[in-house]
C-alpha positions in Angstrom: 27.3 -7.3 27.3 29.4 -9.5 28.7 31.0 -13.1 27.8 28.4 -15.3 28.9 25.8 -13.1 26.4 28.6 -13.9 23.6 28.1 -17.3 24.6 24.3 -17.4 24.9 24.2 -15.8 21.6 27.1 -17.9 19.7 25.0 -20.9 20.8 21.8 -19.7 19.7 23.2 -18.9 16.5 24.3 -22.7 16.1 20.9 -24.1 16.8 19.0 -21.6 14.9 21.0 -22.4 11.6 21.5 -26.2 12.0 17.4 -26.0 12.9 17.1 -24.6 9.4 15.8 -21.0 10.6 15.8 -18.7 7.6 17.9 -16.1 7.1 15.5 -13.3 7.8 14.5 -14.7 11.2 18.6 -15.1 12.2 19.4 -11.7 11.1 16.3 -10.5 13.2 16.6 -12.6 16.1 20.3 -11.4 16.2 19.5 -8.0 16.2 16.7 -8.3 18.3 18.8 -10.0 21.1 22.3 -6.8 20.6 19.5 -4.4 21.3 18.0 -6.3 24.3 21.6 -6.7 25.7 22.3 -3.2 25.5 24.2 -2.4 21.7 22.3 0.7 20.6 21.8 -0.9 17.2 18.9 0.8 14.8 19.8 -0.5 11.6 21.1 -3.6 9.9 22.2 -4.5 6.7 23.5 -8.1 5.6 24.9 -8.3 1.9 25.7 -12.3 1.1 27.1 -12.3 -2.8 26.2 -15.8 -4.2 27.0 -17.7 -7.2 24.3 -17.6 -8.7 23.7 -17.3 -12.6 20.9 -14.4 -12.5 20.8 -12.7 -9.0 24.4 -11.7 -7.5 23.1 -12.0 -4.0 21.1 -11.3 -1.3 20.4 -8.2 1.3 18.9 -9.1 4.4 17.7 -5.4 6.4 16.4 -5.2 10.2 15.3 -2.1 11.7 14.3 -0.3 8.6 10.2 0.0 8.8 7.2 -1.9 7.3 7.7 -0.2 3.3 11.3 -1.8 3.6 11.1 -6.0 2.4 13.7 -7.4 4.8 15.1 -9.6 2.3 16.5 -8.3 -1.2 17.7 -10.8 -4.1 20.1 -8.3 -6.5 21.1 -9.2 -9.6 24.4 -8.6 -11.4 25.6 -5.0 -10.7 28.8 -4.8 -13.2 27.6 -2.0 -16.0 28.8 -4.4 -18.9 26.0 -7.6 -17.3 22.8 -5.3 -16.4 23.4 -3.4 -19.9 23.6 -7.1 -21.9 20.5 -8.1 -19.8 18.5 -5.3 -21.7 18.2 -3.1 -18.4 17.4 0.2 -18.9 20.4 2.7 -19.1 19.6 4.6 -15.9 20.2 1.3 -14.5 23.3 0.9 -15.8 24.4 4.0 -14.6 23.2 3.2 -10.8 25.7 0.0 -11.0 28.1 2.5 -12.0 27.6 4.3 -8.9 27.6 1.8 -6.6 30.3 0.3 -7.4 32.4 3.6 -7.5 30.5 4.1 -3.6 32.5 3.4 -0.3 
């Protein structure tokens, strides 16, 4: 990689999100271009948090295989807002973890 792909790929990323492209098809067609420039990239994960009232944000995953949905919208993940949505406990408990997780 050199500067001219950084500046290949910096415009590409421009055009594909004033064009509208969805977020799915940047993260791919980022990925997709690393690995045809040489990165040895396998996996990618994209967490966006929003401000939204129900789901806290969004995962966006390349490189994972067809059982894994490329995008993910997660709701609240603090123990005290998936126990008051009426989640079940075990639930609860996995927010716990992930939030106690590096």
């Amino acid at each position: 990689m050199n500067e001219a792909f950084f500046t290949e790929l910096s415009a590409w990323l421009t055009q594909a999100g004033l064009a509208g492209t969805s977020e799915t098809d940047i993260v791919s067609g980022l990925c997709d271009r690393c690995v045809a420039a040489g990165l040895p990239l396998a996996r990618t994960q994209v967490f966006i948090d929003t401000l939204h009232p129900v789901h806290e944000g969004r995962l966006f995953r390349w490189g994972f295989g067809p059982t894994e949905a490329p995008l993910l919208d997660y709701g609240r993940t603090t123990p005290d807002a998936i126990a008051a949505s009426g989640s079940y406990p075990l639930d609860v408990k996995a927010a716990e973890r992930w939030r106690r997780s590096p």
